[in-house]
C-alpha positions, 0 to 999 in steps of 0.5 A: 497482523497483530496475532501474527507478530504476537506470535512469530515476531518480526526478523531483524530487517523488519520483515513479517514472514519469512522461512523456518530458518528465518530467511526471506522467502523466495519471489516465487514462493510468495507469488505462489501463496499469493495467488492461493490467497487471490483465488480464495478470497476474490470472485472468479471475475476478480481472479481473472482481472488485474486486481491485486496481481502482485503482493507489490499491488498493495503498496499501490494501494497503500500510496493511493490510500494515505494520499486519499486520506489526506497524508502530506504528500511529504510524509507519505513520500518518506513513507513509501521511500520516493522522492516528492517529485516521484510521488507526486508524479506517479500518483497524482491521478489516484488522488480523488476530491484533491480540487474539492478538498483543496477549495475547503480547506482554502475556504476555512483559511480566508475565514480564520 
């Protein structure tokens, strides 16, 4: 990602990749680059599932991972553009080892 912004810069509205003329790309442009991509680097069973169907799958994943990685649930909703209530909501279920790490972090406040 670096080389790339190295190399071509990032539009004005942020964007990353966009057209030689500088125009965002179509969704249908990037649904088809994103299924070449899918097929080249995923395992046939892989392809055939829902795994990252859509390039929009990765901001599931992104959401899922900072909450996972322990990111206030408040940055990460400013991250991702949600409301708290709207993440929380939405994500809650993605967060794994919440009540264990939740009972850690209870613990290390009572032996302060």
């Amino acid at each position: 990602m670096r080389a790339h912004i190295s190399r071509y810069g990032v539009a004005d509205d942020g964007r990353l990749f966009r057209t030689s003329k500088g125009k965002p790309f179509s969704s249908s442009a990037y649904s088809g680059v994103w299924q070449q991509a899918r097929r080249a680097v995923l395992a046939a069973e892989q392809v055939a599932s829902p795994l990252a169907a859509r390039p929009y799958d990765l901001r599931h994943a992104a959401v899922s991972l900072w909450l996972n990685a322990g990111v206030s649930a408040t940055e990460v909703a400013q991250r991702a553009g949600h409301s708290v209530d709207v993440l929380l909501r939405v994500y809650a279920k993605c967060i794994e080892g919440q009540q264990s790490r939740a009972n850690r972090k209870i613990g290390e406040a009572l032996n302060d």
